[in-house]
C-alpha positions as CSV (number, residue, x, y, z in Angstrom):
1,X,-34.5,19.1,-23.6
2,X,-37.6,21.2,-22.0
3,X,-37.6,24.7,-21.8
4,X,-40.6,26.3,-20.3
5,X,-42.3,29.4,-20.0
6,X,-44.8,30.7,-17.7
7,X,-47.2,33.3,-17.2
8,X,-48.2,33.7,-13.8
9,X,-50.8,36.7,-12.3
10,X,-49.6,38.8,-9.3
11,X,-51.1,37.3,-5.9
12,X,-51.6,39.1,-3.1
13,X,-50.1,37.0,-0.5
14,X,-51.9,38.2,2.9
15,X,-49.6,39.4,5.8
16,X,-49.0,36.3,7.6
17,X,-47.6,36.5,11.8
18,X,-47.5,39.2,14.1
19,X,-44.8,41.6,13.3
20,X,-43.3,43.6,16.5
21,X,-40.5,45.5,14.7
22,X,-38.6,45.2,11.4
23,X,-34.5,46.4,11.4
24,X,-33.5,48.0,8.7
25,X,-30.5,49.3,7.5
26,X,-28.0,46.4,6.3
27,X,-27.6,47.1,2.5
28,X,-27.2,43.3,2.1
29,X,-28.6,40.0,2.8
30,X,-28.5,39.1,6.7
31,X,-26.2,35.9,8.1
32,X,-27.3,35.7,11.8
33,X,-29.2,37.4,14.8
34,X,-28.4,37.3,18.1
35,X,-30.5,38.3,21.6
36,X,-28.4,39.9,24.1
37,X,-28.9,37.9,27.5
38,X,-30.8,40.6,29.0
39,X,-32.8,40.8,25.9
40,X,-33.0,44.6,25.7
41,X,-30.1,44.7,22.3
42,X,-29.8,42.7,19.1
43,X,-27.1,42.5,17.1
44,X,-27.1,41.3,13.5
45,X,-24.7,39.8,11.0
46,X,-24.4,40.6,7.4
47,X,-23.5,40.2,4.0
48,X,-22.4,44.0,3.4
49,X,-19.6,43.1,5.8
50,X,-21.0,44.4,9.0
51,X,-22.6,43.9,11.9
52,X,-25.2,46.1,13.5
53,X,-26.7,46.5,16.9
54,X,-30.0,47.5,17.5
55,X,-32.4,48.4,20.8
56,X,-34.9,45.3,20.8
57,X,-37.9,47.8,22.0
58,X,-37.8,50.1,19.4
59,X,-35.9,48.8,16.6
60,X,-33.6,51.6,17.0
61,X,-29.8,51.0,15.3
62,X,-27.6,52.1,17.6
63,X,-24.2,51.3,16.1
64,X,-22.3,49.5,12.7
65,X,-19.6,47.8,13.5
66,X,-16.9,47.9,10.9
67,X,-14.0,46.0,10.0
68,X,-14.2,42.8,8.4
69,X,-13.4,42.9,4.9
70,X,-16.2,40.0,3.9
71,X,-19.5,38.8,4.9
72,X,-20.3,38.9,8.6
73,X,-21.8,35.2,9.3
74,X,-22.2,34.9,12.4
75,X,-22.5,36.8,16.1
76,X,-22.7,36.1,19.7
77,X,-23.0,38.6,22.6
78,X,-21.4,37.5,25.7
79,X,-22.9,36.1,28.7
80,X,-22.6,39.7,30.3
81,X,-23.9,42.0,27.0
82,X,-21.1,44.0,26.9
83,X,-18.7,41.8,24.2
84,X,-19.8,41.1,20.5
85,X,-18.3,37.9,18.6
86,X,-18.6,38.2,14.9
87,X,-17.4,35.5,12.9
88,X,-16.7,36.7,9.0
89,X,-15.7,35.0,5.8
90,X,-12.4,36.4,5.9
91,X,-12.0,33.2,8.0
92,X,-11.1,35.9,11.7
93,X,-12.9,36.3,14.8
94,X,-13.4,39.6,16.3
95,X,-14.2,41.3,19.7
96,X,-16.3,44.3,20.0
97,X,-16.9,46.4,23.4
98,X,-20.4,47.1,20.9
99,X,-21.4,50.2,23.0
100,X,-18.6,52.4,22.2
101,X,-18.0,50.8,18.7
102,X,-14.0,49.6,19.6
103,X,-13.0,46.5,18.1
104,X,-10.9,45.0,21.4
105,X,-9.7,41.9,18.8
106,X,-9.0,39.5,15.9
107,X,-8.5,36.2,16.4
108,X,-6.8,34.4,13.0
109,X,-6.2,31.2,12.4
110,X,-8.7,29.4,10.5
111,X,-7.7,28.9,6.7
112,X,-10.9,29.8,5.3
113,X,-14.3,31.4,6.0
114,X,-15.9,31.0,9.4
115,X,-19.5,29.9,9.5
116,X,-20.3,29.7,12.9
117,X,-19.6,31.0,16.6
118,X,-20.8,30.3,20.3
119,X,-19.6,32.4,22.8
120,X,-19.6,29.8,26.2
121,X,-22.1,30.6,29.1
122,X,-18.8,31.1,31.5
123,X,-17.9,33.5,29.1
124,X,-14.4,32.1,29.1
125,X,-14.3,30.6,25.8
126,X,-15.2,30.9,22.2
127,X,-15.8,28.7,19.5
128,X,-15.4,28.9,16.1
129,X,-16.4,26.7,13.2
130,X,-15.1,26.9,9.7
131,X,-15.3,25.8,6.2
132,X,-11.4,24.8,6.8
133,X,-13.5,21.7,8.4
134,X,-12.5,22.9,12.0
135,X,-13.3,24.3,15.5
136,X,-11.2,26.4,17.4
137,X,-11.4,26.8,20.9
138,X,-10.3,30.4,22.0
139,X,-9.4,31.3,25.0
140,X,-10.9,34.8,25.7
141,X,-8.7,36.5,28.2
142,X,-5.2,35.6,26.2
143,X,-7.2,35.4,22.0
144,X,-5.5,31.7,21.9
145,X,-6.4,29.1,20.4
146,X,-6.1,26.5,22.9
147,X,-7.7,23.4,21.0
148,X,-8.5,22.1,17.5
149,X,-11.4,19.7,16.7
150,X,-11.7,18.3,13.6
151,X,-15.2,17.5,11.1
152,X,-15.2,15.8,7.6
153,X,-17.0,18.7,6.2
154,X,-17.7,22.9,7.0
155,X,-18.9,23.4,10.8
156,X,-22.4,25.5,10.2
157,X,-23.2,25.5,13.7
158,X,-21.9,25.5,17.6
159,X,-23.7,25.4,20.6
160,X,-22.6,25.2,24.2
161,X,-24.2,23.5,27.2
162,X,-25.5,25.9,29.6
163,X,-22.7,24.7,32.1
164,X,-19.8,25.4,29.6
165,X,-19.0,21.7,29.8
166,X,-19.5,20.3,26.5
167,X,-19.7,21.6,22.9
168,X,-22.0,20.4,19.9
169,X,-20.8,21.0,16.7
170,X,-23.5,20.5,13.4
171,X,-21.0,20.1,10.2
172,X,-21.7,19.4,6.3
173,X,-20.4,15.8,6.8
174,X,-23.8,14.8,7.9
175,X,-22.6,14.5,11.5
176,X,-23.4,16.3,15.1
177,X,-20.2,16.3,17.4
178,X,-20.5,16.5,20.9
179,X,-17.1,17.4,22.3
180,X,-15.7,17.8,26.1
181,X,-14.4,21.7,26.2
182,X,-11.9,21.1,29.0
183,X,-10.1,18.2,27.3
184,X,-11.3,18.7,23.4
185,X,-11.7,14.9,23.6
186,X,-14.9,14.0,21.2
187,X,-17.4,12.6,23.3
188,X,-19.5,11.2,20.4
189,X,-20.9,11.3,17.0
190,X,-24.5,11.4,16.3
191,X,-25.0,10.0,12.6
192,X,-28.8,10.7,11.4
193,X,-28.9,13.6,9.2
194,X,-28.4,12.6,5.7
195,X,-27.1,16.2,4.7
196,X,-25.7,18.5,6.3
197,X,-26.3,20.0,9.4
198,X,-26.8,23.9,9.5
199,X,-29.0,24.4,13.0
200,X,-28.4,23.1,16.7
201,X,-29.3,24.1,20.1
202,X,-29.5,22.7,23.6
203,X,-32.7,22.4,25.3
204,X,-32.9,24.6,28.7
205,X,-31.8,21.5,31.1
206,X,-29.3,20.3,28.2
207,X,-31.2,16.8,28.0
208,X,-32.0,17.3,24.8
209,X,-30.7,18.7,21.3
210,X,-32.5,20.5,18.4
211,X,-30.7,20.0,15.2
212,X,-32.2,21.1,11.5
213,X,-30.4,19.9,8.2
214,X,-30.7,20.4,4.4
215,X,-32.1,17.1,4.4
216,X,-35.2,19.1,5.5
217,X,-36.0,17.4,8.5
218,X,-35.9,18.8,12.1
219,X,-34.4,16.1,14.9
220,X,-34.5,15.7,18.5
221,X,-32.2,13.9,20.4
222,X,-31.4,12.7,23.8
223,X,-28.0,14.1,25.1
224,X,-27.4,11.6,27.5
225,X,-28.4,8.4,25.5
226,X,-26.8,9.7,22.1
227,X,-30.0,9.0,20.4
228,X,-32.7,10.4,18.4
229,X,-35.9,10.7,19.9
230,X,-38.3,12.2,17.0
231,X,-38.4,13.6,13.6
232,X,-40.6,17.0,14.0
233,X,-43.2,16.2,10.9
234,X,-44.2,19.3,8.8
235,X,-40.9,20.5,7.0
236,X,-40.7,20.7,3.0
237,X,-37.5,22.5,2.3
238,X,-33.8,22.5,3.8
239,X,-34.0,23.5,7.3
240,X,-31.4,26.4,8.0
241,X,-31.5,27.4,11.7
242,X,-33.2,26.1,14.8
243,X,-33.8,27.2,18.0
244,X,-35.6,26.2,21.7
245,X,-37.1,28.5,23.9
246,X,-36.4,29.9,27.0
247,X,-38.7,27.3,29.2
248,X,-37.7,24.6,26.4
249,X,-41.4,24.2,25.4
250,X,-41.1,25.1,22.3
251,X,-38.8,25.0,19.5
252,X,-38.8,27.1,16.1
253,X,-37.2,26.4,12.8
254,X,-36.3,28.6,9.8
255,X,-35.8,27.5,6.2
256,X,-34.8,27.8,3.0
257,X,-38.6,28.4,1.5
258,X,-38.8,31.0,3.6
259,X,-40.7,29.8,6.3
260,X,-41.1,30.0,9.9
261,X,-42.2,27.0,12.0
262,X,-43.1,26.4,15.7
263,X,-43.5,22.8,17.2
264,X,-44.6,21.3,20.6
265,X,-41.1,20.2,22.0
266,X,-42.9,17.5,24.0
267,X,-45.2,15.7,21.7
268,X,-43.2,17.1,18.7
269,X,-46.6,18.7,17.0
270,X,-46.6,21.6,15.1
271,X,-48.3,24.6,16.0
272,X,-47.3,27.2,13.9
273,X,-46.3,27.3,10.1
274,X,-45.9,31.0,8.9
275,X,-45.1,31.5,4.9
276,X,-43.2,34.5,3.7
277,X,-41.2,35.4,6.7
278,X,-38.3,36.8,4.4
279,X,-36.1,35.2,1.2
280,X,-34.6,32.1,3.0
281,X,-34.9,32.2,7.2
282,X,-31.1,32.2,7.5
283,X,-31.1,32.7,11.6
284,X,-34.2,32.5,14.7
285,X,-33.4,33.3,18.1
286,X,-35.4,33.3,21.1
287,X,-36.0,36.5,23.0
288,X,-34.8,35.4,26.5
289,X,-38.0,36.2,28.1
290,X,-39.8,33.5,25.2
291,X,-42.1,36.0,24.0
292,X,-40.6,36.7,20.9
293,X,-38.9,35.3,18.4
294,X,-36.1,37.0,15.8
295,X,-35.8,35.9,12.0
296,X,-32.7,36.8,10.0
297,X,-33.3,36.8,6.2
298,X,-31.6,36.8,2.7
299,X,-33.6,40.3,1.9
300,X,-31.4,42.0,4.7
301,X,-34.3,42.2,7.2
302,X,-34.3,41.2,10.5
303,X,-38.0,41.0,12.6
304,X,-39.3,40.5,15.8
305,X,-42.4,38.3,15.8
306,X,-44.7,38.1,19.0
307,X,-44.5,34.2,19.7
308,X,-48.2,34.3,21.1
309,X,-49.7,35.5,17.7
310,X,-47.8,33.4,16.1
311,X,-49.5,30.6,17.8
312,X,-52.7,31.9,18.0
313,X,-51.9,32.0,13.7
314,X,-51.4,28.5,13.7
315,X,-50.5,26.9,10.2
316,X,-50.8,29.2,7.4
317,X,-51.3,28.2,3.6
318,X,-51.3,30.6,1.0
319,X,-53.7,30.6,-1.7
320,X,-53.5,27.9,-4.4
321,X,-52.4,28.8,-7.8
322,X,-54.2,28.5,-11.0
323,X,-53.1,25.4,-13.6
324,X,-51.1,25.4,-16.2
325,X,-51.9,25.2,-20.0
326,X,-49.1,24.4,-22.7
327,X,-48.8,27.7,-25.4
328,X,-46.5,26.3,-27.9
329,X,-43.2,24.4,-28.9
330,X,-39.3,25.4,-30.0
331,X,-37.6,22.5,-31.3
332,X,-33.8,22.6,-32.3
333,X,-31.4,22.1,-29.7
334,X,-30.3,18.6,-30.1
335,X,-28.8,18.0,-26.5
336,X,-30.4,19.2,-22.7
337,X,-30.8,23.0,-22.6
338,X,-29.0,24.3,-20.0
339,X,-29.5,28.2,-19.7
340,X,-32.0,30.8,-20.7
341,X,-32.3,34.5,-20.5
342,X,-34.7,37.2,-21.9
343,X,-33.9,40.2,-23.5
344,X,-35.4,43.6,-21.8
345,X,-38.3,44.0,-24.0
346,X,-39.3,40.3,-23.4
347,X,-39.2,40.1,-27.4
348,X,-36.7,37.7,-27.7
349,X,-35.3,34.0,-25.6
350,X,-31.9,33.2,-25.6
351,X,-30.9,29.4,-24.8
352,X,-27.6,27.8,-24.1
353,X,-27.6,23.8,-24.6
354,X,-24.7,20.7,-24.4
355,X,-25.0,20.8,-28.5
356,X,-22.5,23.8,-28.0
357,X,-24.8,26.0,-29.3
358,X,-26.7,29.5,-28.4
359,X,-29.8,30.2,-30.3
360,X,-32.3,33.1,-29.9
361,X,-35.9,33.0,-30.5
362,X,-38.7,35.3,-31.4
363,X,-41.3,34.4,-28.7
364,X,-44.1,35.2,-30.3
365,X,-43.8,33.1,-33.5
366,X,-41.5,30.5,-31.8
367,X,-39.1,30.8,-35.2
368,X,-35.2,30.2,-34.9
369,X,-33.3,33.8,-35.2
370,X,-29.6,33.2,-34.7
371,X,-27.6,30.5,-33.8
372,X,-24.3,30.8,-32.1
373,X,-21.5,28.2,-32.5
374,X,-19.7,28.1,-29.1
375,X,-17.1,25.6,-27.5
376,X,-19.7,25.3,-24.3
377,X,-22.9,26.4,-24.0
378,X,-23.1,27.0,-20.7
379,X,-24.8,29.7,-18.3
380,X,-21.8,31.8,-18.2
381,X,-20.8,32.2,-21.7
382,X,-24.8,32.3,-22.5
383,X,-24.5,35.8,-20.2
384,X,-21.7,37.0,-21.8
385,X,-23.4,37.0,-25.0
386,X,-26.1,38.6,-24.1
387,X,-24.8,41.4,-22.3
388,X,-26.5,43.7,-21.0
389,X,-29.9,41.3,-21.0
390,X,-31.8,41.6,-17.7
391,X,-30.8,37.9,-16.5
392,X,-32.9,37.6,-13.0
393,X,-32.1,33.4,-12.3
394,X,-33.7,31.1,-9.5
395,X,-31.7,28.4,-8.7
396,X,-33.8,25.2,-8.1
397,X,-32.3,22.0,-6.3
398,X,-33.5,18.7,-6.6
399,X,-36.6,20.0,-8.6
400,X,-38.0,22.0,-5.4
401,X,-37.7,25.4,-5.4
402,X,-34.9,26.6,-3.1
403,X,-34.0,30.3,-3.6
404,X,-37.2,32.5,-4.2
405,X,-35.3,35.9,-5.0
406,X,-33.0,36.9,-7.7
407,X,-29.8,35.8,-7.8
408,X,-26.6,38.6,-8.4
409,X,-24.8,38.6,-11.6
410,X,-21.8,37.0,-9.6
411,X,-23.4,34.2,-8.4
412,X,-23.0,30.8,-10.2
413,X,-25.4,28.3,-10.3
414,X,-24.4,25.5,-7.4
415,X,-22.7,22.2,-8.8
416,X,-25.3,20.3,-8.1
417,X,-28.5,22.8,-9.4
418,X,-30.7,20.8,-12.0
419,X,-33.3,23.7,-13.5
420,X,-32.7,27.4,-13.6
421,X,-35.5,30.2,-14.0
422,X,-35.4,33.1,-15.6
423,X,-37.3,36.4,-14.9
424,X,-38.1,37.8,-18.6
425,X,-40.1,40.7,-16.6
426,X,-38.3,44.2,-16.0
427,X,-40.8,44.9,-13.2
428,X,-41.6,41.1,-11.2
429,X,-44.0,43.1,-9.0
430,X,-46.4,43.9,-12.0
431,X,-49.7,41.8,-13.1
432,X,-47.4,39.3,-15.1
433,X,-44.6,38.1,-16.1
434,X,-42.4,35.3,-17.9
435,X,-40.1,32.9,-16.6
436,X,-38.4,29.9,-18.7
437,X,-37.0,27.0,-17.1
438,X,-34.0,24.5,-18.0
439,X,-33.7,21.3,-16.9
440,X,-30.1,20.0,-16.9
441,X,-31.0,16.0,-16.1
442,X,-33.9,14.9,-18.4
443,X,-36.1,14.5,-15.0
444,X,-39.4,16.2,-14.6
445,X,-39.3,19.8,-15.0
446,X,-41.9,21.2,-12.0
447,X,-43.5,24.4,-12.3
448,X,-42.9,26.9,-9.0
449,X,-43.3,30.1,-7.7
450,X,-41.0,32.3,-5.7
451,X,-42.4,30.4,-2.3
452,X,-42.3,26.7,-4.3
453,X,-45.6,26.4,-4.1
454,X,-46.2,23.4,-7.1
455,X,-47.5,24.8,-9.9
456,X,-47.3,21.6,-12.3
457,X,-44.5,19.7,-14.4
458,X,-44.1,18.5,-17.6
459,X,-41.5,15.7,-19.0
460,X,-38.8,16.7,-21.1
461,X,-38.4,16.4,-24.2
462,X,-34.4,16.0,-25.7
463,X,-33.8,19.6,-27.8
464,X,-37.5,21.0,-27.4
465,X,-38.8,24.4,-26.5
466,X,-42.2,24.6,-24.7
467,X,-44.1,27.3,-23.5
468,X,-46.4,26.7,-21.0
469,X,-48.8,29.3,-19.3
470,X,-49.9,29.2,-15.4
């Protein structure tokens, strides 16, 4: 099996968009960002377990709201400003009078995290989608649930028709929902998407749908007819959130590769492509008045961009990257390497394959140092015996690119990852560093940097080390 390594020179990525503000203060990756409806406040959702809200104007924090004991996924204000919805992975909903910091309540009943919420425009319901497969309809005056609709698959996002009337629901089973809130009677399924669905909103007149899917495609669709109407061209990576604009001109996606995209909502042309927003574009709202546009990201940052120079922007490319050049060859393994790691003073590779073996390398002569018998040589117990190694991994997905930034030591590679990366640098922002690459499948092994821009690929080889240099 190939295992690669790469030297790649520091870029200087110019400063893409127009910036209004940038909130900080989450100590954690961001979930979700909400607009109040008079646009003045915005509250935030994150992975250090709160929820913060801030003055739009200034970026100002004004208050942290505390009390959920895991991730805060996802937040709504209420049609009057003065209630906050926060959704968390400890699977309850809660009410906040935000202004005074009071928690007012906790709704339970969902058996497992919650990974969306809409807060209806009558402001007499709530909904909540969960990985339990379910939405719960609450009924805000009494914190009841008063119906339960039912997905194949984790509900990632809720929406609400401006009249309160009828519910979308976007769900890992591939599927949009459209549901009748008075009754709970399913009104229809829309069947498109061929993954899941993480983004949805309603146009301004509710004609119309947004939806954006890890299948990497953005989708509109006629309400009324059940239908799709166009595929918006121009998305490369899983699409994570979506969002129309005030006048319903325009409609913005975020992704996974980190970028920020604007189309025509009429013609369905893209106007604006803008690279390097934050690590993976997890949430974008509309500013009520359309003229800006929030981004919630995985490196705990939420900013305000100014829509109109964003569009005057247009699409952005960053610069191309140099070729590659194979350096040299291990051979040894005799089954698919499936883990790497460096240790701190880049000196030495450690690789983990299906032969149940560890082995370490000098890097600079390529030669064999140690071999370790274990039962399975997999990422975890590859970790555990090099303890203490600085292990930064990117997890890559269907040979793209899909998370730019380190992963945490107690994230596991997903089921369904085929190449991971390895960071042999102490200091990634410095003139160069190293990464190796597995591939678990015997496909092509493709060359990327943190923004999956291509850099080049090379065919595996069963048990071989190469080195390869960008």
């Amino acid at each position: 099996m190939l295992l690669v390594l790469a030297v790649m020179a520091a870029i200087a990525y110019p400063a893409f968009g127009q910036v209004r503000t940038t909130l900080k203060g989450h100590t954690l990756a961001l979930a979700s960002v909400a607009y109040s409806p008079d646009g003045k406040f915005i509250a935030t959702g994150s992975y250090d377990r709160t929820a913060k809200v801030w003055e739009a104007a200034t970026g100002k924090e004004l208050v942290t709201l505390s009390g959920h004991s895991a991730t805060v996924e996802a937040v709504a204000f209420s049609p009057d400003g003065r209630t906050l919805a926060t959704g968390s992975y400890d699977s309850t909903v809660k009410l906040w009078d935000w202004a005074i910091g009071k928690e007012l309540a906790t709704f339970s009943g969902h058996s497992n995290m919650i990974r969306s919420l809409a807060f209806s425009p009558d402001g007499k319901t709530i909904a909540s989608g969960s990985h339990d497969n379910t939405i719960k309809l609450w009924d805000v005056a009494s914190g009841q649930a008063r119906a339960q609709l039912n997905h194949n698959g984790a509900v990632r996002s809720l929406a609400f028709t401006h009249d309160s009337k009828i519910l979308a629901s976007g769900s890992n089973d591939y599927t949009v929902k459209l549901w009748d809130v008075a009754s709970g009677e399913e009104l229809a399924t829309v069947i498109g998407h061929e993954y899941g669905v993480r983004g949805l909103a309603f146009s301004p007149d509710d004609k119309t749908l947004v939806t954006g899917s890890m299948d990497t495609t953005v989708r509109l669709w006629d309400v009324a007819a059940r239908a799709e109407m166009m595929t918006l061209e121009g998305t490369e990576s899983e699409v994570l959130s979506v969002a129309f604009s005030p006048d319903g001109k325009l409609v913005a996606a975020g992704s996974q590769d980190d970028t920020l995209k604007l189309w025509d909502a009429g013609t369905g042309k893209q106007l604006a492509s803008i690279p390097h927003v934050g690590d993976r574009v997890r949430s974008v709202k509309f500013s009520p008045d359309g003229k800006a546009l929030a981004t919630a990201t995985m490196d705990g940052l939420a900013k305000l961009w100014d829509v109109a120079e964003v569009l005057k922007l247009g699409i952005s490319q960053p610069p191309d990257l140099v070729k590659n050049e194979e350096q040299a060859s291990f051979v040894g393994h005799t089954r698919y390497v499936t883990a790497v790691a460096f240790t701190p003073d880049d000196k030495i590779l450690a690789s983990g394959s299906h032969d149940r073996t560890a082995r370490l390398w000098d890097i600079a002569t390529g030669k064999e140092l140690h071999q370790f018998d274990v039962p399975n040589a997999s990422l975890e117990l590859l970790m555990r015996r090099a303890a203490g190694w600085q292990q930064d991994f990117f997890r890559v997905e269907s040979m793209r690119v899909t998370s730019g930034v380190p992963m945490s030591k107690s994230q596991r590679p997903a089921s369904d990852s085929r190449t991971l990366f390895a960071i042999a640098s102490k200091d990634p922002p410095s003139s160069s560093h190293e990464i190796a690459a597995a591939d678990f499948n015997r496909a092509r092994v493709w060359l990327a940097d943190r923004y999956g821009k291509a850099l080049g690929e090379r065919a595996p080889s069963e048990g071989t080390v190469e080195f390869i240099r960008a």
